[in-house]
N, C-alpha and C positions, 0 to 999 in steps of 0.2 A: 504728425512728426515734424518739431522746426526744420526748417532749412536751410544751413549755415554755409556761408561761401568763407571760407580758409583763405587768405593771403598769405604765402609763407615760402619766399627763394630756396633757402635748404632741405633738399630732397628728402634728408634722413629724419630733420625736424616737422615737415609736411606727413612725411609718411605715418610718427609717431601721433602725434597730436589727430591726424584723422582717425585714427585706430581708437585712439582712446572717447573720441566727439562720439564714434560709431555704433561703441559698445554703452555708450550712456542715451542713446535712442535720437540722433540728431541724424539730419541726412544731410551729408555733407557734400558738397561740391570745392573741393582744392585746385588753385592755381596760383603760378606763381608772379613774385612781384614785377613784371611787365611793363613794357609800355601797353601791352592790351589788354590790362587791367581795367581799367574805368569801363571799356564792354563789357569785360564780363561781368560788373556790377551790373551794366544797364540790365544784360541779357538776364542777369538770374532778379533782377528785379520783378519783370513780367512773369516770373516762374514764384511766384510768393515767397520772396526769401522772407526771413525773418530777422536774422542776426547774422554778423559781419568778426570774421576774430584774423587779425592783422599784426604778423609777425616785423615790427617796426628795427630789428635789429637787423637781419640780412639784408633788407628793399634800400636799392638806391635814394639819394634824396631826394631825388625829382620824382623819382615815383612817389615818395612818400606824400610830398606836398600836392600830387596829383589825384589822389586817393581823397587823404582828408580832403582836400575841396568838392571831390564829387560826393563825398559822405555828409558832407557840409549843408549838402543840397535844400532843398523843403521837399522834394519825397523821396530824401533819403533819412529824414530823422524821426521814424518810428521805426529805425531799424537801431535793434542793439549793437553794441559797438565793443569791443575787446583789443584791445590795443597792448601786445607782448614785446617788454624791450628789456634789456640788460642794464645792469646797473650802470654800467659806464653812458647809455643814452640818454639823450636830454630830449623829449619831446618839444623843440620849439616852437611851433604851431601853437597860440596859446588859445585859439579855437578852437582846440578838442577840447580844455578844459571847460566849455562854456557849451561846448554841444549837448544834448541832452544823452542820457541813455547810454553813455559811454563811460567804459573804467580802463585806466591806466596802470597797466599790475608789470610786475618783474616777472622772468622767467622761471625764478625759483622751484616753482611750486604748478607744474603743468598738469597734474590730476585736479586742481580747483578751477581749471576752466570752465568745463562744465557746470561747474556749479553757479559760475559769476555769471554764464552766459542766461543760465533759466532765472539768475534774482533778475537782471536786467528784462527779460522777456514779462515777468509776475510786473514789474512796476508797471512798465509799458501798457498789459492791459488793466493795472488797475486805473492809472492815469486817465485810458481810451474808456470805461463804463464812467468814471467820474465825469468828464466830458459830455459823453453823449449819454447821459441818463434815460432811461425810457419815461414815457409819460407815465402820472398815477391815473388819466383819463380814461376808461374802457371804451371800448369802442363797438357800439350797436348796431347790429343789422335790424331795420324795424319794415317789416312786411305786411301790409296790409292797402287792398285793393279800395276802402274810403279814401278820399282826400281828407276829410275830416279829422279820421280817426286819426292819419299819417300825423296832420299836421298840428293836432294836441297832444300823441304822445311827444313828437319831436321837441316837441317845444316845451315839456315836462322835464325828461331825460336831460335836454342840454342844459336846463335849469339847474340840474341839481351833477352837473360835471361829466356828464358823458357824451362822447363824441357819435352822431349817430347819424348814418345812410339811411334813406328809406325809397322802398322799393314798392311800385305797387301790384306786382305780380310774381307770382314764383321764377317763371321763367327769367324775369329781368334781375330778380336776386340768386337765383343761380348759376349766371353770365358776371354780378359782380362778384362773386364769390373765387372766383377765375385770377381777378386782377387785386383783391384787399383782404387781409387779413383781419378777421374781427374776434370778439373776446364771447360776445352775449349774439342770441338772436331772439327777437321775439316777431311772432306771425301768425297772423289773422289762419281762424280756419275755412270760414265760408268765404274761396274767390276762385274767379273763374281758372278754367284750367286746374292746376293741379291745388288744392287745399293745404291746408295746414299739417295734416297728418305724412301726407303723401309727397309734403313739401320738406318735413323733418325726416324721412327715408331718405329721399335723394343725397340731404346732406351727409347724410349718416355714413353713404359709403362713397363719398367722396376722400380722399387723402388729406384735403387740406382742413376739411371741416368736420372728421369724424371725431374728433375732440371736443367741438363746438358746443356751449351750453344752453341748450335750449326751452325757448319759453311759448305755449301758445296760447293767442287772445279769442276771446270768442264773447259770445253774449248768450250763448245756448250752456244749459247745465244737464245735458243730455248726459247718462251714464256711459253709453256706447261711444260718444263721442271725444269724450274725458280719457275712455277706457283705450280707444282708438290712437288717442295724440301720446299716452304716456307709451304703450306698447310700439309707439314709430321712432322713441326715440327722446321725447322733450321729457326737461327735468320739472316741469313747472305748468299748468292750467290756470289762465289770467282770466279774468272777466271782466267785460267791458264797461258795466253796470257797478261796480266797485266805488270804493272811493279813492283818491287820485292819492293818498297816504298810503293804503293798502296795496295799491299798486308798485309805488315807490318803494315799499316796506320789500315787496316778492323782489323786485331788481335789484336794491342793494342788497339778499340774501344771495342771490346767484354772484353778485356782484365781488363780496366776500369769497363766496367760494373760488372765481375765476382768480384771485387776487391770493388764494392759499395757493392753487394750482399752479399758478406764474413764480411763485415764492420756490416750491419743491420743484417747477419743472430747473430755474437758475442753479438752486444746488445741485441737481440732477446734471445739469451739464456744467457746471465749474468738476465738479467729482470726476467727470469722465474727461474733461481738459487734464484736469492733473493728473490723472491715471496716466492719459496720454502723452504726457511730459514728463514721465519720469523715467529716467532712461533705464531701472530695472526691473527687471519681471513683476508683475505684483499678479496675485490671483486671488480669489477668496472662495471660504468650502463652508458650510454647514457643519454642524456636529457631527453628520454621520459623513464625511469628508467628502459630499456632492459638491462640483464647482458653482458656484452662483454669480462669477463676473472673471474675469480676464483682462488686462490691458495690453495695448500694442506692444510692447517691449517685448512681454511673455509669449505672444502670439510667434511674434519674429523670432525670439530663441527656439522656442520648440516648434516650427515650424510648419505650425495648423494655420489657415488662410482668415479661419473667421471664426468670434469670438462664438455662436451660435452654434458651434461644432463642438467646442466642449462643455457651455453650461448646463448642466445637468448629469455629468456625465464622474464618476468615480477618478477622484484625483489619485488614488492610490494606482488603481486599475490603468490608466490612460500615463502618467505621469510618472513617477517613482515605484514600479511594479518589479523593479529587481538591481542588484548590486553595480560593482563596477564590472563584476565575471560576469555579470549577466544570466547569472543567479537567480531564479523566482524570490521574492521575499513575499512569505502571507501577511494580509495585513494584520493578523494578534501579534506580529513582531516588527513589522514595520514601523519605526519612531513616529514618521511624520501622523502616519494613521492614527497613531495612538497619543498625538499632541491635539489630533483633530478631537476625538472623541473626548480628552480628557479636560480641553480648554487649557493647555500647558504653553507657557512659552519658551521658544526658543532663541538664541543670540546667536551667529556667525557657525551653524550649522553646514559643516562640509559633508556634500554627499552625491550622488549624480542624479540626474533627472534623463530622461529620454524621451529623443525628439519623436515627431508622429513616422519618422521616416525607419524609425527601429534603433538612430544609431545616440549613444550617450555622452552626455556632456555635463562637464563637472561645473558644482553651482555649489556656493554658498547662500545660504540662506537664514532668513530672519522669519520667527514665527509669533503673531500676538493678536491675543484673542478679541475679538471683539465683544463688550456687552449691553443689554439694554435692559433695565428697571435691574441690575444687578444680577441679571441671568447670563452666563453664555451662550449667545446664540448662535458662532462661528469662528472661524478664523481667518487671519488675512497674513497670505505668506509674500513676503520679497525675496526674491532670488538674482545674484548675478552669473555672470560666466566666469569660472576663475580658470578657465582650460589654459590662457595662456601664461597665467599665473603658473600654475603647475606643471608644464613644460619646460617656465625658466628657473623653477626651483628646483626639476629631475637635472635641467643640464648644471644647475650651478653645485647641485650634491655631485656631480659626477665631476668636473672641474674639482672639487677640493677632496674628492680620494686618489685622482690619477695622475702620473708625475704627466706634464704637457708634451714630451719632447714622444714619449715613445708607446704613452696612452696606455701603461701598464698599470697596475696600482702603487700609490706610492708608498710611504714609509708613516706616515701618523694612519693610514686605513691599516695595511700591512699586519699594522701591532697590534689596532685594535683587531683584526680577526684574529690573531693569534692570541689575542685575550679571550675572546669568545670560545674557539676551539681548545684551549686549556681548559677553560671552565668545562666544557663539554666533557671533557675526557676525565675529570675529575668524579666525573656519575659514571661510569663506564670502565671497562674491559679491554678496549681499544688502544690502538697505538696508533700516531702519527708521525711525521716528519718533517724538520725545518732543513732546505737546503739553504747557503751561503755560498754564492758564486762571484769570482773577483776577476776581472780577465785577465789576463796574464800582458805585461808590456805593453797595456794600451795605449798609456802614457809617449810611448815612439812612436806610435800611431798620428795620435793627437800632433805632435810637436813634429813629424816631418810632414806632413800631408794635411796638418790645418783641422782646425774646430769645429768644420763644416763636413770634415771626411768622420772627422770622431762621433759627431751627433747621428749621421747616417749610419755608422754601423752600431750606435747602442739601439738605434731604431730596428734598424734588419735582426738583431741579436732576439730584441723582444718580443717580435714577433714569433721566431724559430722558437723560442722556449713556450711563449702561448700556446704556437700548434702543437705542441708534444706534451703539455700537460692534459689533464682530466677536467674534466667540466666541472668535475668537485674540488681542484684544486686551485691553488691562488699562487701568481704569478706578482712579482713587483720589482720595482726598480728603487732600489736603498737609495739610490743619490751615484755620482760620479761613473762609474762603471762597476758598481756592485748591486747585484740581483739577489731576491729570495726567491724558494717556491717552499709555498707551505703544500704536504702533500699529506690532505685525510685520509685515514683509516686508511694504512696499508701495514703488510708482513713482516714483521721486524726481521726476516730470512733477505727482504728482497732488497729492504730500502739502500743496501749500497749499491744494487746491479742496477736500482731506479734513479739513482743519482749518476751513477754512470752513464747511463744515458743521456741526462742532460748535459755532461762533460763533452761528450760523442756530437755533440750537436755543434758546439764551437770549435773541435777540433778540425768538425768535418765542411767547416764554411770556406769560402776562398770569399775573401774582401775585394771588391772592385772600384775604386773610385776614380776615375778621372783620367783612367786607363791603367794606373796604377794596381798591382793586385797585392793582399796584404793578407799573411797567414793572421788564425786567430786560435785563441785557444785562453783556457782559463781552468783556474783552482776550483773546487768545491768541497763545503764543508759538511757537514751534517749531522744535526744534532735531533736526536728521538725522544721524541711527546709522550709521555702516559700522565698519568693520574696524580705521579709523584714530581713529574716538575713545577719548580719552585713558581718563575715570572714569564714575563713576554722575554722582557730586557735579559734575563740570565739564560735563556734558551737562545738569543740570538749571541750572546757574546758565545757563550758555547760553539756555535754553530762558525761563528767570525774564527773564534780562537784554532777550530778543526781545520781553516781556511788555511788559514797561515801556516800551522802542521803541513796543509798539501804542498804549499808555497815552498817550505825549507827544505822539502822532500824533495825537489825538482823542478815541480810546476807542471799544470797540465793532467792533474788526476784528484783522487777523491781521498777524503781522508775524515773517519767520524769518528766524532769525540766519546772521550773513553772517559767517564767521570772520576778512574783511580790514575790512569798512566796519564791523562791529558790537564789533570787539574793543576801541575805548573804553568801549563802554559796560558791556559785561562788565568791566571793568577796576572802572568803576565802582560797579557794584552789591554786585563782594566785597572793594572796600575799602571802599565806604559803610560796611557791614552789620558788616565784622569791627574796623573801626576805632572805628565806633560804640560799639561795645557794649564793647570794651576802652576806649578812650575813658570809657565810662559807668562804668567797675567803678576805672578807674586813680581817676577824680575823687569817685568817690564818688555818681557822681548818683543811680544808683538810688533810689528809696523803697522802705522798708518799712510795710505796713499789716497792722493785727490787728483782724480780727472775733472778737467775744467767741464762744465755749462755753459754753452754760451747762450747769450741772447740773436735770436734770428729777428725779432723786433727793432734792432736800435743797427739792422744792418742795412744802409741804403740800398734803395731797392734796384741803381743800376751797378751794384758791387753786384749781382747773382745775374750778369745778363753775357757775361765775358767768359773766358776760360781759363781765364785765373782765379784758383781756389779765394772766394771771401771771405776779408777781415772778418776777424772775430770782436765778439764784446761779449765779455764776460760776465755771465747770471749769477755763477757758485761753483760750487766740487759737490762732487760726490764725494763719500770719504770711504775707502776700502780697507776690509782688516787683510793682513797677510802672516803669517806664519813661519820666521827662518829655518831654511831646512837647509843645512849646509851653506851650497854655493846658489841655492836658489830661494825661491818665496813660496812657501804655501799657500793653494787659495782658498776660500771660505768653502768650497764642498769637501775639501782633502779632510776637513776639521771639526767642521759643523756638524755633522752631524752624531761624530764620536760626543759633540760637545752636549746637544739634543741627549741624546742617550743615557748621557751619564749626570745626568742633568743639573746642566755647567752653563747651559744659554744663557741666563740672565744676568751669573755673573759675571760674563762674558761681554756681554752688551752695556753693562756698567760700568766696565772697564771700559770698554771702547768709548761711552758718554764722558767718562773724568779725565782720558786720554786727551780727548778733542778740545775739552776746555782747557787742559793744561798749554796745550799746540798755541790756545789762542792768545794764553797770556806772553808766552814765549816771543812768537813772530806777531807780527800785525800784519792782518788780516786788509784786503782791499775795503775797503767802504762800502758799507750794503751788499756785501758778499754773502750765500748762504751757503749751509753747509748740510749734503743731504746725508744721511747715514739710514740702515738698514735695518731694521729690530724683528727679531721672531718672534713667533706666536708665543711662546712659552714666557718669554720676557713682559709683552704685556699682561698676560695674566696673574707674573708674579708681583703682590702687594711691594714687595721691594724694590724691584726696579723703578714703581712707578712712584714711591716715596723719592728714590736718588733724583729722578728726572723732574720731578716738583721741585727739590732741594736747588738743584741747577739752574731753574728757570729762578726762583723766587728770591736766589743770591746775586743774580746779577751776571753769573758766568756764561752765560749767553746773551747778545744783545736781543731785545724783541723782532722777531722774524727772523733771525739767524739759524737757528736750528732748524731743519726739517726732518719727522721721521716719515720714513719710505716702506708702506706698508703690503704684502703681501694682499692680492684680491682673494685669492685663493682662501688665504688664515681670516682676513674678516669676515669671511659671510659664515664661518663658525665662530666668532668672537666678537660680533659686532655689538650684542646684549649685554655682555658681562662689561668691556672695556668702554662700552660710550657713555656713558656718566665720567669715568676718570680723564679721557681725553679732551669730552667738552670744559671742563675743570680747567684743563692746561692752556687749551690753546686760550683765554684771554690773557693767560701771562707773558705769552707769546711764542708761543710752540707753534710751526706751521704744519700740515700732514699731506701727503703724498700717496695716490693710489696706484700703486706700482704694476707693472702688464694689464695696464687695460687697454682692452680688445682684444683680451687672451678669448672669452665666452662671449663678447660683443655683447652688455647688456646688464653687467653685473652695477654697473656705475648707478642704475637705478634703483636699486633693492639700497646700496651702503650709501645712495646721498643724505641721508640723517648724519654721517658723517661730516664733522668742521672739515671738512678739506679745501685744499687752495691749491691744489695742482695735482695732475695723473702723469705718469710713462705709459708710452706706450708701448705693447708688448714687443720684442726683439725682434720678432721672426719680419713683422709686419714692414720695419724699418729693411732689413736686413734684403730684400723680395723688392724692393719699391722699385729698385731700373729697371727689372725685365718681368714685371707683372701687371698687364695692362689694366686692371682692375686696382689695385694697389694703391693708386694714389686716388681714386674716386674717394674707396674705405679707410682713408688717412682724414681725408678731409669732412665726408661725413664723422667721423666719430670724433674730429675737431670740433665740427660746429653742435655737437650736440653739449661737449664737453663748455663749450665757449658760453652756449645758452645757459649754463649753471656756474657761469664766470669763476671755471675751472682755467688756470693755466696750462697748457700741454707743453709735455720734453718729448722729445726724442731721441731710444739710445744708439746704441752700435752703429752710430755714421762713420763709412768707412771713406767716404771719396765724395768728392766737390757735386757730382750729379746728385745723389741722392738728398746734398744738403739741400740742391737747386730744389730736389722735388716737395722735399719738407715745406721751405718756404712759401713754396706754392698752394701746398694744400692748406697754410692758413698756421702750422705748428708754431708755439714761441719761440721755444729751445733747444738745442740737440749738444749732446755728448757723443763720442766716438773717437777711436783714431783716427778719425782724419779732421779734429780739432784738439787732440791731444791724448798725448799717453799720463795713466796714474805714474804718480813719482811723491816721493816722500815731501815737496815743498809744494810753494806755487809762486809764481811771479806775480808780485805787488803790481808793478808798474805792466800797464797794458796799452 
């Protein structure tokens, strides 16, 4: 296994990069960029390091230039060399470039380390056999008690190229045998002490020489004696009386052979170097799916000590002998058994294996036959770990069904179960129910006691409804303060008295925040499932429309839609909602507002040392829709999601892109100002939108890099297939993009960097938590520099007060918005 020493200051890019060196079969040793650096090279020198991978963008300079000099060294240059910097860094040591063995790569692309580290290690030793070539000499042990005999063959053999000892007793050549390795022995049989015969046993079980090709000389043609030397062991009976050609003729015949044997023993062990440098499992099985080899990789994942423990031994049986339930599977239906048998291949095979210790782990795997004279004779399987793989794709499906704030389900999962359970009940007899719950006045909530008393009780709210649902029923959170429960297979006697009791639940809460106590209570609507309803969407406006029935009624109780008395007012609700808001976009009503960006880069660094809030400099706006409602502003959840619904998102967001550009022509914009705006999922998927937004870029009505869309993490990792082909399109026109709440799943950044992006937010809460979270600013600043290593930009939003900007700054962030660098407002000042 090589042994790699890691250089790397940033604790979250160390931690990363050894994880991934780990699982491709390197044994790492990490430390960071120090002044007591150069020991630890010395120390892991003496421990056989083999390669060196040095994170050039965090390490001070003086470290840096301390490093390369000791790497510089002369026994430090048959070590590989990996040198990680960011685009903005300039290697100027122009001695790495000249050092041998070393590559100068960007950060970009931190899964092809491993790869660059083993091409550098493959040159390395092919460079080191080029060098030191072994001789084509053989080398003779020549045994025999004449002087004479000794010193004619000797002097034969070295004639015709062979290196040869000569011993004149047994004993003396089984004392050299101790200190020299030799290829051939040839050995008299009649001499004192031990003979010829008795002289080829000894060797025979010795270690070093029981491979040794042996040959013995004699002058006797005695059958017994013949019969004697072949059954101790020799490949060969010489005779002394011969002629000195015939002689020659038997040595180079051994001599050939030693010389195939040397040929297959070198691919025998390059096969098992590579085995044991690749950092995935590899095994190999017979047709009847018996193991016949193992390398280390394989050994360490399934956690058998030694390769001798499983060759021979049923890979089905020992290996993949049952599911992920832990399930038996016989082998007539086991795949892999029956890719063995069949000589079948397979490609990126998801499946589990299990360790010797009982317990299972998920592996991907590759399967491909081997043949020889065009038979199959076996197969050779590669397997990796994808466990952590699918740990970050369970948390990243579960991040994009559930709203973040109150960990309910949200409104695109929501719909699709009630598409599912519609379908269901369309084969069926059954009845179900959709509740529609609105709190009543929560809006006074919000607006006397603050954004932070309102998010805590839609949290406390969602949880009270979780516990009182059924383990078959579903629970979510629509957006703003409206909840559904989809509730399967119930009574159509009971479903009011069953909604009543989820009314009962917010009736019966007492609000506490901050010593404050605050009644709650809220409407419910209810609309009932069978066989004959129509969609998702007209079961929830139903269900919306009953709401509002409870709402006009008093507030505070239940009200289910009645398909003959209630269908005015459903009539109602989805022309209100869709005429509205087309209404709003035909006229123009909309507003647009821009809170300023600033830059925390271009802010001197003793402006953040005082306590006087720091000058700003300005990066961009954000750009906000808002919606006139009387004497006040609607904001995007009041709207959005009626808009979602009745599926108006795109033309929505296109108005909002022609908006923006018209603003630009209107006012003049500050110089190199950009401009972020928001897009839904639904928008990029719609071929429209994404022809206007082409339109816009390719007319000029945006300068290049002025625009930014600000993309949900959440909506990408369901949309990242379909929309990246059109977004890489754009951005050479100059479209910039932005991955919005990350650090929401801490991780997601990795799965969407195939995305062009040039900058993240980071998630609210994280900003929001940083003065009195003593952790807070550590996970600011790791998830900076991991962001910084993919020469991502970071903002930061909801800065509320001069400390938290202090703390940003600190942790490395570029730019922050918030109130307490400005409120959105319909213009922005030019002059700054």
């Amino acid at each position: 296994m090589p042994r790699l020493l890691l250089i790397e200051s940033s604790p979250t890019l160390r931690h990363g990069m050894q994880k991934v060196l780990a699982r491709q079969g390197f044994e790492v040793v990490s430390v960071a960029a120090t002044v007591d650096v150069v020991g630890d090279v010395d120390r892991e020198l003496a421990q056989g390091l083999s390669a060196v991978l040095f994170g050039w963008t965090t390490a001070p300079a003086a470290i840096c230039t301390a490093i390369v000099d000791r790497l510089c060294q002369s026994d430090c240059r048959q070590l590989a060399l990996v040198v990680l910097l960011s685009d903005a860094d300039r290697v100027t040591e122009s001695v790495l470039t000249e050092r041998p063995f070393t590559r100068i790569e960007r950060w970009q692309r931190p899964a092809e380390v491993p790869r660059l580290v083993r091409s550098l290690l493959a040159r390395i030793a092919r460079e080191t056999r080029r060098r030191v070539q072994p001789t084509t000499a053989l080398k003779v042990l020549l045994v025999d008690d004449s002087r004479t005999s000794r010193t004619k063959y000797q002097r034969l053999l070295k004639a015709h190229g062979y290196v040869v000892v000569s011993c004149e007793h047994a004993e003396a050549a089984l004392a050299v045998v101790e200190t020299e390795r030799f290829d051939l022995a040839i050995v008299d049989y009649y001499m004192p002490g031990l003979n010829g015969a008795q002289l080829c046993r000894a060797l025979r079980e010795l270690p070093a020489t029981r491979e040794l090709n042996l040959a013995v000389l004699t002058g006797s043609y005695d059958d017994g004696l013949i019969s004697d030397c072949l059954a101790a062991g020799a490949g060969e009976c010489m005779f002394k009386n011969e002629s000195d050609a015939l002689f020659l003729a038997r040595v180079h015949s051994m001599a050939r052979l030693r010389e195939r044997e040397r040929h297959l023993e070198g691919e025998r062990q390059l096969l098992e170097l590579t085995l044991a440098s690749v950092g995935d499992g590899v095994y190999g099985v017979d047709r009847e799916g018996r193991i016949t080899f193992v390398n280390p990789a394989a050994l360490r994942l399934l956690q058998w000590s030694h390769a001798d423990e499983l060759v021979g031994l049923s890979a089905h049986e020992h290996i993949h002998y049952a599911d992920e339930h832990a399930r038996r599977v016989p082998p007539d239906t086991c795949f892999l058994q029956q890719a063995y048998e069949l000589g079948d291949s397979l490609s990126n095979w998801e499946t589990v294996f299990w360790r010797v210790d009982g317990q299972p782990i998920s592996v991907e795997c590759t399967v491909r036959p081997q043949h020889q004279d065009g038979e199959c004779v076996g197969v050779v399987v590669a397997f990796r770990d994808i466990a952590e793989r699918k740990r970050f794709e369970a948390e990243m499906q579960w991040e994009l069904h559930h709203d973040h704030l109150t960990k309910l389900s949200n409104r695109p999962h929501f719909e699709d179960m009630l598409e599912q359970e519609l379908a269901r009940l369309k084969r069926s007899t059954e009845q179900s129910a959709l509740l529609f719950l609105d709190l009543d006045r929560f809006k006074q909530i919000n607006d006397s006691a603050g954004h932070a008393a309102g998010d805590a009780l839609l949290v406390s709210i969602g949880q009270k409804l979780k516990s009182r649902a059924r383990q078959s029923d579903l629970v979510a959170r629509l957006g703003g303060d409206e909840f559904a429960v989809l509730l399967r297979n119930v009574d159509e006697t009971s479903v009011v008295a069953l909604a009543d009791q989820f009314r009962a639940i917010l009736d019966e809460m007492r609000f506490v925040y901050e010593g404050r106590e605050f009644a709650v209570s809220g409407s419910v609507g209810v609309c009932s499932l069978h066989r004959h309803t129509a969609t998702p969407a007209h079961a929830l406006n139903c269900a919306d429309a009953a709401c509002q029935i409870a709402k006009r009624q008093g507030r505070n109780r239940v009200h289910r839609f009645d398909e003959h008395d209630d269908a005015p007012a459903l009539a109602v609700l989805e022309q209100s909602w869709t005429q509205r808001l087309r209404d709003a976009m035909a006229s123009d009503a909309f507003v647009l507002q821009f809170q300023p960006i600033m830059d925390l880069r271009r802010v001197p660094d003793d402006a953040f040392s005082g306590d006087e809030e720091p000058p700003s400099v300005l990066y961009g706006y954000e750009v906000f829709l808002r919606l006139p409602d009387g004497d006040a502003h609607l904001a995007p959840g009041a709207f959005l999601p009626q808009a979602e619904r009745f599926e108006l998102l795109p033309a929505l967001d296109g108005w909002v892109l022609d908006r923006l550009a018209a603003v630009l022509v209107e006012r003049q914009a500050p110089p190199g100002t950009r401009f972020h705006i928001n897009v839904g999922a639904a928008s990029l998927l719609d071929p429209g939108y994404r022809a206007r937004l082409a339109a816009a870029l390719r007319d000029g009505r945006f300068a290049p890099g002025q625009l930014c869309l600000e993309l949900k993490e959440s909506d990408m990792m369901g949309l990242l297939m379909p929309v990246l082909p059109a977004l890489s399109e754009l951005t050479p026109l100059g479209l910039r993009l932005m991955l919005d709440d990350y650090g929401r799943g801490f991780g997601g950044l990795g799965h969407l960097r195939s995305l062009p992006l040039a900058s993240v937010k980071l998630e609210g809460s994280l900003v929001q938590t940083l003065t009195h979270d003593d952790l807070g600013e550590t996970l600011v600043r790791a998830m900076t520099d991991v962001a910084h290593a993919m020469n991502l930009l970071v903002i930061a939003p909801l800065v509320e007060d001069a400390d938290t900007l202090r703390r940003l700054r600190a942790a490395g962030v570029d730019c922050a918005q918030g109130f307490a660098l400005g409120l959105p407002a319909e213009t922005w000042v030019v002059e700054r």
